[in-house]
N, C-alpha and C positions, 0 to 999 in steps of 0.2 A: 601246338596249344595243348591244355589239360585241365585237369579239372581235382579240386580235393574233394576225394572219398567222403563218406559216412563213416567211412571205419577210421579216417584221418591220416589215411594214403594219399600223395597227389598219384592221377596217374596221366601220363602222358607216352604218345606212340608206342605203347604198348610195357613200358617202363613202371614200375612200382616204385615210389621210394617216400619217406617217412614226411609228414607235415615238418618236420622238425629240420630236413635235411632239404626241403624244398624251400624253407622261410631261410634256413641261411647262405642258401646259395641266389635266390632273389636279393639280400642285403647285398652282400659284393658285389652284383650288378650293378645295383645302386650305389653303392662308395663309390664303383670303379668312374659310372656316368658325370657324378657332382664332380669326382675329379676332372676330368673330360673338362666340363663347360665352364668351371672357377675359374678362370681366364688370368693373365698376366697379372702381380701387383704392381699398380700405377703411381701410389704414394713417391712419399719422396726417400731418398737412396745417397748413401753414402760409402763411397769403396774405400773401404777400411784397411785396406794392404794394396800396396801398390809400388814397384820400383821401378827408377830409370836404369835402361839397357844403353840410353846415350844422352845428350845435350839437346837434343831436338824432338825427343820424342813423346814429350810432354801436348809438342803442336796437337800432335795428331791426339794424342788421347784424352786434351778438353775438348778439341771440335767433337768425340763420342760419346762425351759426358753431354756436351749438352744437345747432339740430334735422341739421346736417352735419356733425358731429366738426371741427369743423377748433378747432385747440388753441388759435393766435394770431392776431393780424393788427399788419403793419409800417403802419403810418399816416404818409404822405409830405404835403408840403407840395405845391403844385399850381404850382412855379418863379414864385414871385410875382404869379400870377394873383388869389390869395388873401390879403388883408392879415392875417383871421384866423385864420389857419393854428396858429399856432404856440397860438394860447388854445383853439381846437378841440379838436387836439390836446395839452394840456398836459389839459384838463378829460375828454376821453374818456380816457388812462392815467391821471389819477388817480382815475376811478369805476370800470374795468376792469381792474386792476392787474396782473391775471394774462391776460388776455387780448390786453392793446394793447400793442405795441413802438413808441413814440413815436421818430421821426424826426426831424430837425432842417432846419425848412426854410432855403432862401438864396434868400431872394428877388433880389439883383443878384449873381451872383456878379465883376463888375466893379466893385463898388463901393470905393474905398479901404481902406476899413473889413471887406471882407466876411471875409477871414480872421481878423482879432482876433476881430469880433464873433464868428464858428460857433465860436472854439477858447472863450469866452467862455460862447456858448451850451451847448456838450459840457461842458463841466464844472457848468454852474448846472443841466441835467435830466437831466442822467445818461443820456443819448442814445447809441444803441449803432448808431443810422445816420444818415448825412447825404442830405440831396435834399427831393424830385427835381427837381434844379438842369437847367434848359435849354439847353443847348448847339445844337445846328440844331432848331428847330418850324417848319415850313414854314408852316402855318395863321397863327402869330402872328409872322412875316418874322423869327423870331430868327434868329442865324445867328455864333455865337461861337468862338473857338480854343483848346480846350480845352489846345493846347500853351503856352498865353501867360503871362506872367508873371501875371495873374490868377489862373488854377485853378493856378496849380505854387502858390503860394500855400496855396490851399486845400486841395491835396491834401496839401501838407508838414502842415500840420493835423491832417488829417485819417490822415494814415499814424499821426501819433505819437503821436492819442488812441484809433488800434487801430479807426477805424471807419469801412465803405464806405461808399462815396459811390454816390447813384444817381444816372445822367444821360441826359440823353432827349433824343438823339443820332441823328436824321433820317440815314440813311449815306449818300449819295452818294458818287463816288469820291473829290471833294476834302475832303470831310467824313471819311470811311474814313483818308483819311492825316494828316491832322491829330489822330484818336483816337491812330491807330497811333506820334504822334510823341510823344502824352500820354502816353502809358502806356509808351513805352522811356524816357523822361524821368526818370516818377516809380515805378518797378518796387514801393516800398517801399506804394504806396495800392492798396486795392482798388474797384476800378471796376466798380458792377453797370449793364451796357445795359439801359435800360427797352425793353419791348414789341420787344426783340433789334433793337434800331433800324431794325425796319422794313425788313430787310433780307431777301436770300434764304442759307438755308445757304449756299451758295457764296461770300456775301463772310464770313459770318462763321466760318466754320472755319479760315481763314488767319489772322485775326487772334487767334483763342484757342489756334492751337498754338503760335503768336508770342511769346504775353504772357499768362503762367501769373495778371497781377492781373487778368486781365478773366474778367466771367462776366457772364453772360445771366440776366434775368430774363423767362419768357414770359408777361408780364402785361396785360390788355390786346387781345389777339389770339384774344377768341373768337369764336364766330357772333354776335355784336351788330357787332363790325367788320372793316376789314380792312387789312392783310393777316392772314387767320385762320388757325389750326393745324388747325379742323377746321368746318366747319356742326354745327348742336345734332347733326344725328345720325347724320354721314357720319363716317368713319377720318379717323387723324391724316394730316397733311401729313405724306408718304413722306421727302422729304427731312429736314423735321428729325428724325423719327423717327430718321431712320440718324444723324444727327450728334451729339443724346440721349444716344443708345444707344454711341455711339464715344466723348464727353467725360462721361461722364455725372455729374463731380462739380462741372460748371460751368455747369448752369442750376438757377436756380428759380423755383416756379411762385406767380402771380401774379394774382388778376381785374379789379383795376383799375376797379373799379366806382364811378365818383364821380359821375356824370350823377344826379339825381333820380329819374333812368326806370329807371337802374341800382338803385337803393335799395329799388325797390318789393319787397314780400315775394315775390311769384310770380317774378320774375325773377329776384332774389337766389338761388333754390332752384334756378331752371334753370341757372344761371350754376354754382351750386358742384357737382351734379349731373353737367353737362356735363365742370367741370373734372376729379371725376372718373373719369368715362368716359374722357377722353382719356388721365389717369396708366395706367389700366387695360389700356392696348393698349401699354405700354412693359413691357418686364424687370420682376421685380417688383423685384428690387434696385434698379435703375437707378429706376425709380418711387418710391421709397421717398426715395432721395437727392433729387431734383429736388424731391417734396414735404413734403420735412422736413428731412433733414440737413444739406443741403447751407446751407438759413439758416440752422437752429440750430448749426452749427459757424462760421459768418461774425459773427453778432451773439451766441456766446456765449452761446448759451437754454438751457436745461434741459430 
């Protein structure tokens, strides 16, 4: 215990130190506490990124959706890693109907063909998002320009069937300016960054006060990998908390669970659990939008 001086020292065990340096280390106390007790967000939840690893594995991950409220799941194609992507998904939204927002994979998006075929695709399943199309994967040496006559392509498509595109988008600085030349290019497509490309807040707040089509998906980025928003049971990462909390109608939230190890029930429950604990330490408003509104106003959901 201690006491503030006359002279405007606190002093305590024998210790001296300035009113000034004792009020701001009592504040972090206090931040650290309300974080402490702000308990899970409970609203309602929608997993904005989500692949199939097989034909069955859907079972198991609506019975997790719903012993965890969460209301949908967007089911992405895995950027042509996966040939059957599009039968997976075609067979999980139509046994889930109400629960699975089926996605429209592009396997090359350089391919000749690849814009007729997705505008082809969007109309034959009634697909209210497109991806998750590869642009920089450092792992599998892609490494494409999203500014090229290619994706303008696809994204002219993709503006005028009214549906984002998702892209998984490794940022480095020359990677960073070649988005930033996509997205001044084609202002009329909306472009969601998978797993915020891997990036640090500091490159992406430049580019989302830039370019009102871009928006951040943090899917992908829990304590199973990194770079992560939080460990299972440590506080969010500071920084993007602040930048959440500043944009707050341009990210959502995501688990990105398509590993097999990811599918398992135990993990499925720490995963969505985890995710959230993490909403729980945002605003509740600003919480509310990252894990709901912010997709159900992008794809039109009810």
């Amino acid at each position: 215990m201690g006491a503030l001086g006359i002279d405007g020292t606190w002093r305590s065990y024998g210790v001296t130190v300035s009113s000034r340096t004792a009020l701001a280390t009592v504040s972090v106390w206090l931040v650290m506490a309300v974080s402490a007790v702000a308990g899970p967000y409970t609203g309602p939840l929608i997993d904005a990124h989500f692949h199939l690893s097989g034909p069955k594995v859907i079972d198991g991950f609506v019975d997790a959706m719903r012993e965890n409220n969460v209301s949908r799941v967007i089911i992405l194609g895995v950027g042509g890693v996966q040939r059957e992507d599009p039968v997976w998904i075609a067979a999980a939204a139509k046994k889930y109907q109400r629960s699975v927002v089926p996605g429209v994979p592009v396997p090359n998006p350089e391919a000749p063909d690849a814009a007729k075929k997705l505008e082809d695709d969007i109309k034959r399943t009634k697909a209210r998002i497109v991806g998750e199309i590869h642009v920089r994967h450092v792992s599998r040496k892609i490494d494409r320009d999203p500014s090229g006559e290619p994706f303008t392509k696809l994204f002219e498509v993709a503006a005028r069937m009214l549906t984002p595109v998702v892209i998984h988008d490794e940022l480095d600085d020359a990677a960073g300016a070649k988005l930033e030349k996509a997205l001044a290019a084609n202002r009329k497509v909306t472009i969601i960054l998978a797993h915020a490309g891997a990036a640090a807040p500091a490159r992406l707040e430049p580019l989302l006060q830039r370019h009102p089509n871009l928006f951040v998906d943090l899917s992908g980025m829990h304590f199973e990998r990194k770079p992560s928003l939080a460990t299972e049971d440590g506080p969010l990462d500071p920084g993007f908390k602040a930048l959440i909390e500043k944009l707050p109608d341009r990210f959502l939230m995501g688990i990105d669970a398509w590993s097999p190890k990811a599918a398992q029930p135990e993990l499925l429950d720490r995963l969505m659990k985890w995710t959230r604990r993490v909403l729980g330490e945002l605003k509740p408003e600003v919480a509310e939008r990252v894990a709901f509104k912010n997709a159900a106003g992008l794809l039109h959901l009810d």
